[in-house]
C-alpha positions as a LaTeX table, in Angstrom:
\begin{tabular}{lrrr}
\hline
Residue & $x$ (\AA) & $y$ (\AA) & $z$ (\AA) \\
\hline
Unk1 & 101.40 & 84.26 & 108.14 \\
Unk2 & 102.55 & 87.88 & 107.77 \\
Unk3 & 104.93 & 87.85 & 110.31 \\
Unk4 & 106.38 & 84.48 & 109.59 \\
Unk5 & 107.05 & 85.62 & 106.31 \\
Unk6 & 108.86 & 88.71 & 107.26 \\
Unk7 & 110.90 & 86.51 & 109.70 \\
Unk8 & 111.57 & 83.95 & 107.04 \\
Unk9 & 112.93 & 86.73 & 104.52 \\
Unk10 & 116.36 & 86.84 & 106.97 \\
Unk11 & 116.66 & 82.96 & 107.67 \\
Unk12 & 115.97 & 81.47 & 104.34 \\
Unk13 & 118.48 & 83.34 & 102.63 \\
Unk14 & 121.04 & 82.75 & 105.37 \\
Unk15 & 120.84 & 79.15 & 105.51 \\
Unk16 & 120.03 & 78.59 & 101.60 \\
Unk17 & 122.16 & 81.20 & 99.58 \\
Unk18 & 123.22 & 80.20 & 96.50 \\
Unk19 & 127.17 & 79.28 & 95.96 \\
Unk20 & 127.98 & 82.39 & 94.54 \\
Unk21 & 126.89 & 84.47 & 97.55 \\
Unk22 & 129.74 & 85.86 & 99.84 \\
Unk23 & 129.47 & 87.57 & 103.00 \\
Unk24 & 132.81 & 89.73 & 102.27 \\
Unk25 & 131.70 & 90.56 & 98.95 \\
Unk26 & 128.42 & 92.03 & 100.78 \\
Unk27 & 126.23 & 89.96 & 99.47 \\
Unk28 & 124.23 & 89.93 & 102.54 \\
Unk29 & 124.62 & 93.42 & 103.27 \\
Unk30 & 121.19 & 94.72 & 101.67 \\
Unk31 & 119.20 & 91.93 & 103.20 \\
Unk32 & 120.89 & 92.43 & 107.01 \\
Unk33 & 120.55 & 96.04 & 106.66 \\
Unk34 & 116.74 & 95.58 & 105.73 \\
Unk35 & 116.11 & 93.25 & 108.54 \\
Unk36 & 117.93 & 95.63 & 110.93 \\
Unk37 & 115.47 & 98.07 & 110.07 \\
Unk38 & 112.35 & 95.57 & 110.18 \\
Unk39 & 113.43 & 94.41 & 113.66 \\
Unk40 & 113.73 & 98.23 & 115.14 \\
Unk41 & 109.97 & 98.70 & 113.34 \\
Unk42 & 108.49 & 95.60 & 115.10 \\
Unk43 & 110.44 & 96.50 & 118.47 \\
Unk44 & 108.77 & 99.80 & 118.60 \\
Unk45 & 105.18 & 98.72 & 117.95 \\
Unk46 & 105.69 & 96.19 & 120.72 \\
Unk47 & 107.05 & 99.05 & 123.18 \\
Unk48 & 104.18 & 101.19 & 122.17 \\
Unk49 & 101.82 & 98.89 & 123.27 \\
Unk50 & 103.79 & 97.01 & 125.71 \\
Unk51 & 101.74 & 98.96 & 128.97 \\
Unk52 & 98.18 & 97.98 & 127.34 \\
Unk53 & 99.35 & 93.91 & 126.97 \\
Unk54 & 101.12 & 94.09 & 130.84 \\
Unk55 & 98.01 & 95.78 & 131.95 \\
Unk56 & 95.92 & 93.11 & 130.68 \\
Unk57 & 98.41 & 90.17 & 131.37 \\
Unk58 & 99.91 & 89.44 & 128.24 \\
Unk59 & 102.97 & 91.35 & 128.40 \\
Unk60 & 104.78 & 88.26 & 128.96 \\
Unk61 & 105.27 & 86.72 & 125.39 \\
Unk62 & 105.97 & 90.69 & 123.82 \\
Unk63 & 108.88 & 91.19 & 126.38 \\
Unk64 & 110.54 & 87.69 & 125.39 \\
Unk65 & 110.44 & 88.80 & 121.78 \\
Unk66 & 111.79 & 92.18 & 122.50 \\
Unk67 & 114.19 & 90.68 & 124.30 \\
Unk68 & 114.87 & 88.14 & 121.27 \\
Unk69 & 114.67 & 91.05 & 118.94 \\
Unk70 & 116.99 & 93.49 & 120.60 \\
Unk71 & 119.47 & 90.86 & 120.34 \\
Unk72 & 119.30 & 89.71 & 116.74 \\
Unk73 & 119.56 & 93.57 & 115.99 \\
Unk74 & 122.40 & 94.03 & 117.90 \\
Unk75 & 124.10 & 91.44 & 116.04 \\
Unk76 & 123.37 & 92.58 & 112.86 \\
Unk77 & 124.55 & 95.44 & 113.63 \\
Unk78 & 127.86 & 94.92 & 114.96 \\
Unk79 & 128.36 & 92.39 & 112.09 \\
Unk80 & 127.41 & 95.41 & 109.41 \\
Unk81 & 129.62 & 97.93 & 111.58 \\
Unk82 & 133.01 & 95.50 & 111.52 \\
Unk83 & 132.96 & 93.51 & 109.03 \\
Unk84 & 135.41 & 95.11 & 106.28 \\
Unk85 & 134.10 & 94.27 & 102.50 \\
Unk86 & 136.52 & 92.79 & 99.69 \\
Unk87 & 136.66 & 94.91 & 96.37 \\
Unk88 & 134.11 & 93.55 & 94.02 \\
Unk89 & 134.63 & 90.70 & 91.80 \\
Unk90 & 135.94 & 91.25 & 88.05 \\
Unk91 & 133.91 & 92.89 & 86.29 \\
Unk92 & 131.76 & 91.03 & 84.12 \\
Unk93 & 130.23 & 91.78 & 80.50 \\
Unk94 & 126.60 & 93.04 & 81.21 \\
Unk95 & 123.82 & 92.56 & 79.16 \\
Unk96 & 122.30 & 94.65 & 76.52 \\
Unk97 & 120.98 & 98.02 & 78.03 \\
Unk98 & 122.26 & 97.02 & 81.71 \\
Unk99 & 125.05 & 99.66 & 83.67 \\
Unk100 & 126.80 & 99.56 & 86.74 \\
Unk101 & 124.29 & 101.51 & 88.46 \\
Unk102 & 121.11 & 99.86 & 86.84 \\
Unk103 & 118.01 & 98.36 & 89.08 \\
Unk104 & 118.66 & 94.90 & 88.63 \\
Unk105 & 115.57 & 94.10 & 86.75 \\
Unk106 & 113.29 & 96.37 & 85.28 \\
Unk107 & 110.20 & 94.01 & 85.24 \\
Unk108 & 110.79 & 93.09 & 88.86 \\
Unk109 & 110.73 & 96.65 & 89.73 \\
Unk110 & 107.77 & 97.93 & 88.00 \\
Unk111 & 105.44 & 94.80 & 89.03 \\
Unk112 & 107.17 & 95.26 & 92.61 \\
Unk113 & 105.65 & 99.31 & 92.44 \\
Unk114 & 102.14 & 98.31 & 91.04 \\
Unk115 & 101.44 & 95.29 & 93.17 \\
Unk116 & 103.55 & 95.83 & 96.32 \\
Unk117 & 102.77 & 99.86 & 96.10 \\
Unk118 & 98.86 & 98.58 & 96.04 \\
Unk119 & 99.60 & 96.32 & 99.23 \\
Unk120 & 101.48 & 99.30 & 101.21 \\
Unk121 & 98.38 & 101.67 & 100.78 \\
Unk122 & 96.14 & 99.02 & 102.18 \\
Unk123 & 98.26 & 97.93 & 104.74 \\
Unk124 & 99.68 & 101.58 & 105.48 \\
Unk125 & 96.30 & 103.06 & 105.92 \\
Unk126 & 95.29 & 99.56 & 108.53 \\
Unk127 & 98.19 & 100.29 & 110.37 \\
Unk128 & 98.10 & 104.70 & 110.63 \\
Unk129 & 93.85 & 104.86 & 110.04 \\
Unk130 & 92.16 & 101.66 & 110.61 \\
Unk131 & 88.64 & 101.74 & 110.07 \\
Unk132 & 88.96 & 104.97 & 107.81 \\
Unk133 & 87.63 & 104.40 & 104.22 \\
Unk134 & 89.84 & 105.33 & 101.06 \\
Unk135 & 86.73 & 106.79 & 98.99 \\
Unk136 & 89.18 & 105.68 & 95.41 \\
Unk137 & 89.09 & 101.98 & 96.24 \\
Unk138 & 86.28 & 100.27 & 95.34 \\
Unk139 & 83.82 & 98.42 & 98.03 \\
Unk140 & 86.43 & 99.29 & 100.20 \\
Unk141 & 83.77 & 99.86 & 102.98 \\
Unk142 & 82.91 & 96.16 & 102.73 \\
Unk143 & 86.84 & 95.10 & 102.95 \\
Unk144 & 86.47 & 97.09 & 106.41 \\
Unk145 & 83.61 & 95.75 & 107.58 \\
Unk146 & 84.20 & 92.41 & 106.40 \\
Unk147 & 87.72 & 92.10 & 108.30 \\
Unk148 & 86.16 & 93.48 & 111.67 \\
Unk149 & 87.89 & 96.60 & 111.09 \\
Unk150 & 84.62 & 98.67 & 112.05 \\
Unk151 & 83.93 & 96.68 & 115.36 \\
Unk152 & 87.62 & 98.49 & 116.93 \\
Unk153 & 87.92 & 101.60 & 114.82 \\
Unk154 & 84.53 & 102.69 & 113.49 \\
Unk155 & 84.65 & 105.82 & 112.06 \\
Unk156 & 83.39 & 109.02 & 113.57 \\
Unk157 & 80.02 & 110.40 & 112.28 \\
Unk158 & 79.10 & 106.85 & 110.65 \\
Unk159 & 76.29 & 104.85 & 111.46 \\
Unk160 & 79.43 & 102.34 & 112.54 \\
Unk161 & 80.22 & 104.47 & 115.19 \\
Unk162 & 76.50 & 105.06 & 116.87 \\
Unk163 & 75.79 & 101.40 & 116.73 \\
Unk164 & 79.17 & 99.97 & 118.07 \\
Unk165 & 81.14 & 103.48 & 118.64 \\
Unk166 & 80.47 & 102.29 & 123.04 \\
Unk167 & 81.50 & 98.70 & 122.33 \\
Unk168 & 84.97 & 99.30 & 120.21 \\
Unk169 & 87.21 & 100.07 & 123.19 \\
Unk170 & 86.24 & 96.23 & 123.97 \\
Unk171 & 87.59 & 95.02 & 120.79 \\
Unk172 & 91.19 & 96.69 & 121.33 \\
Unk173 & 92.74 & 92.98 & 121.18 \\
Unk174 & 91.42 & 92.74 & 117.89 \\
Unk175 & 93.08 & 96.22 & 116.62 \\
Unk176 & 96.01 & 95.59 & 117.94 \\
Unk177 & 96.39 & 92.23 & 116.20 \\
Unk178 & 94.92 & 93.98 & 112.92 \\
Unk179 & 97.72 & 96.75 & 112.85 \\
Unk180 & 100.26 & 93.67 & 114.09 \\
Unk181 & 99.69 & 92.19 & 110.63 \\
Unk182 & 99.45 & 94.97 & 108.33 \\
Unk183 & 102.94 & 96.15 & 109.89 \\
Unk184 & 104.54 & 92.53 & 108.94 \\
Unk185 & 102.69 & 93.23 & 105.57 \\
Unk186 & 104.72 & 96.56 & 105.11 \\
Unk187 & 107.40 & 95.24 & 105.80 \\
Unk188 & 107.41 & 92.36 & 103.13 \\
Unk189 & 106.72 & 94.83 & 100.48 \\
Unk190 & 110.06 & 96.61 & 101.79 \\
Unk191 & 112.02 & 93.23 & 101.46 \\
Unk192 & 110.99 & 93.68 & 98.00 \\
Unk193 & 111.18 & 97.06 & 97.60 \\
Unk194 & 115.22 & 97.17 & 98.37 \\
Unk195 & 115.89 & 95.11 & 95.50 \\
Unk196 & 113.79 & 96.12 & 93.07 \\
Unk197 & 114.81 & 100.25 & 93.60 \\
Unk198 & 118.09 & 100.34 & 96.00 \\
Unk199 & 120.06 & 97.40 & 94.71 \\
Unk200 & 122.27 & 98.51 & 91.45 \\
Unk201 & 123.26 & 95.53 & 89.16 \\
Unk202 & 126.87 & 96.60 & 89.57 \\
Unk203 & 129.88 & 95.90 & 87.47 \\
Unk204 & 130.84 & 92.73 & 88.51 \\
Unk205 & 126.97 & 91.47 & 88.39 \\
Unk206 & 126.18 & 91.07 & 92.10 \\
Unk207 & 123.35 & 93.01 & 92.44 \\
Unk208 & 121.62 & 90.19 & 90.86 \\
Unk209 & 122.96 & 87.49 & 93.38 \\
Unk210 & 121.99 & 89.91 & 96.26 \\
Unk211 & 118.63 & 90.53 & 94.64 \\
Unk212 & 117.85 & 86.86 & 94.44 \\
Unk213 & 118.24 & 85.43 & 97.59 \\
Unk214 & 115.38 & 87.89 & 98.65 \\
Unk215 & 113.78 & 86.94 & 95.11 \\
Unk216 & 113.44 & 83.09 & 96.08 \\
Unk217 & 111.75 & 83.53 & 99.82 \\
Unk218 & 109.49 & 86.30 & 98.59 \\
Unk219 & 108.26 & 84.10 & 96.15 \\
Unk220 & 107.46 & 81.50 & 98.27 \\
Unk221 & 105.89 & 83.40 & 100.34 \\
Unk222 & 104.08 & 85.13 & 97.77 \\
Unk223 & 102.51 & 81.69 & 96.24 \\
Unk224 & 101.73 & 80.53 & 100.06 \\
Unk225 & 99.69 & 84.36 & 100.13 \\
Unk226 & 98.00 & 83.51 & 97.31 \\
Unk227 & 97.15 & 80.25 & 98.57 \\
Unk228 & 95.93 & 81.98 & 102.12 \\
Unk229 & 93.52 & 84.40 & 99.89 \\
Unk230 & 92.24 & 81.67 & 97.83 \\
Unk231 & 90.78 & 80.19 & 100.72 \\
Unk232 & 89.28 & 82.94 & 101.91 \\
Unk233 & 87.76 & 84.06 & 98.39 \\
Unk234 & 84.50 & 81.96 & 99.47 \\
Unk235 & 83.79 & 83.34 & 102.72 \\
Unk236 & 84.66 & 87.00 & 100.86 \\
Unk237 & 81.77 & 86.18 & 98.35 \\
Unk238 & 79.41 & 86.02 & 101.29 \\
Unk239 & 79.81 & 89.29 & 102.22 \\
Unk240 & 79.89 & 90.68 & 98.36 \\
Unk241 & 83.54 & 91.16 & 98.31 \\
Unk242 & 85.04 & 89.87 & 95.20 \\
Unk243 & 88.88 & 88.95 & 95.85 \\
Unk244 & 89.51 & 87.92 & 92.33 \\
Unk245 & 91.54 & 90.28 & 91.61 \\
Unk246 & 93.53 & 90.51 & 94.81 \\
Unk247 & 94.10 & 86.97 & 94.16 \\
Unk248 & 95.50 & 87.77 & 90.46 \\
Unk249 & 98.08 & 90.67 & 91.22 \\
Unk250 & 99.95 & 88.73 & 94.52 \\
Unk251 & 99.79 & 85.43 & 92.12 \\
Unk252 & 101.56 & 87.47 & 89.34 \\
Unk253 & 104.02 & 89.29 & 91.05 \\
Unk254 & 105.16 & 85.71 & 92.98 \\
Unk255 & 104.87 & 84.14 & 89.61 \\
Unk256 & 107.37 & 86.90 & 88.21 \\
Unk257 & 109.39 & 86.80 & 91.75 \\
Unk258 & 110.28 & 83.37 & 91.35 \\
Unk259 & 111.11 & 83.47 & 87.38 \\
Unk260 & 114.16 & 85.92 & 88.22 \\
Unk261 & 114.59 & 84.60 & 91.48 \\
Unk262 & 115.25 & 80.59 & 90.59 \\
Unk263 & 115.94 & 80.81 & 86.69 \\
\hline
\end{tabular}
């Protein structure tokens, strides 16, 4: 899901702006330059672990989508380094409190920094120190064990790693597919995290149509997250992991997502 999501945040847009978006106004400039740097993320944690999959024959399938990647990037790239931007339109009245250089919404940006901030310190510490417990997060221990994260990465001087410490090198399909997703996680929150901090309102008002096109897919894929961890909040119960509130912040920042992003 994570990774279709990050893949959808460039197509959507492209094939379902809204009328007022224009590629020589640059528009599309924030959410090319985002997935240029998305692509080069993924395309390095494939070649870092490119020699493991070929060495246990599934270097196949990464190679076509480096291949696919490096492509795409290239022609972002070459479409960001040529093509010459028009002056912005005339500029419009803004709105009460609102300036040229203004985030374009100030509720979008603090609920993107509490929610998405949360999200990039779970997934940031998966991805650098999986299997390492933040001591600050509550029953985080059980989110670990739970998710399998102590089977591949127990960690050292834990009863984890004398009952399973021999057996994790077994499960390094499983950490690599574990640090897979909480990179496409990261980079969702940065989708978000361009227009909520490096996209100014401008005077003409198109920091708002720039903002929205990425407004509108991570929305979507917001309620569809929701929907994934609602599913899961049974199974979570099992194992005494209450996902309640997980559930509640993704819901709410979607919920607020898709307020800006379609009204």
């Amino acid at each position: 899901f994570a990774i279709a999501s990050v893949h959808a945040h460039k197509l959507i847009p492209v094939l379902f702006h809204p009328p007022k978006a224009q590629w020589r106004r640059g528009h599309f400039r924030p959410l090319l330059w985002t997935a240029f740097i998305s692509n080069l993320m993924i395309g390095s944690f494939y070649v870092m672990h490119l020699e493991d999959l070929t060495n246990g024959g599934a270097g196949v399938l990464p190679s076509i989508i480096l291949s696919v990647l490096a492509f795409e990037t290239g022609m972002i790239l070459y479409y960001l380094a040529t093509q010459k931007r028009k002056r912005g339109g005339p500029a419009v009245a803004l709105p009460q409190g609102k300036t040229p250089t203004s985030v374009s919404s100030r509720i979008v940006s603090r609920t993107v920094l509490i929610v998405s901030g949360l999200m990039c310190l779970i997934a940031g510490r998966d991805l650098f120190f999986p299997g390492r417990p933040l001591d600050f997060i509550p029953r985080d221990d059980i989110y670990l064990e739970w998710t399998g994260a102590f089977l591949h990465s127990p960690p050292e001087g834990s009863p984890e790693a004398s009952d399973q410490g021999i057996s994790a090198p077994l499960y390094a399909g499983e950490k690599y597919a574990h640090q897979l997703m909480a990179l496409h996680v990261l980079l969702m929150c940065l989708y978000k995290a361009v227009t909520a901090f490096f996209v100014r309102y401008g005077a003409d008002g198109s920091g708002m149509v720039k903002c929205r096109m990425i407004w509108k897919t991570s929305a979507v894929c917001g309620f569809l997250f929701t929907l994934l961890i609602r599913l899961f909040t049974p199974a979570a119960q099992t194992a005494s992991l209450d996902l309640r509130w997980h559930l509640m912040l993704v819901c709410y920042e979607a919920i607020i997502l898709c307020l800006y992003g379609f009204f």
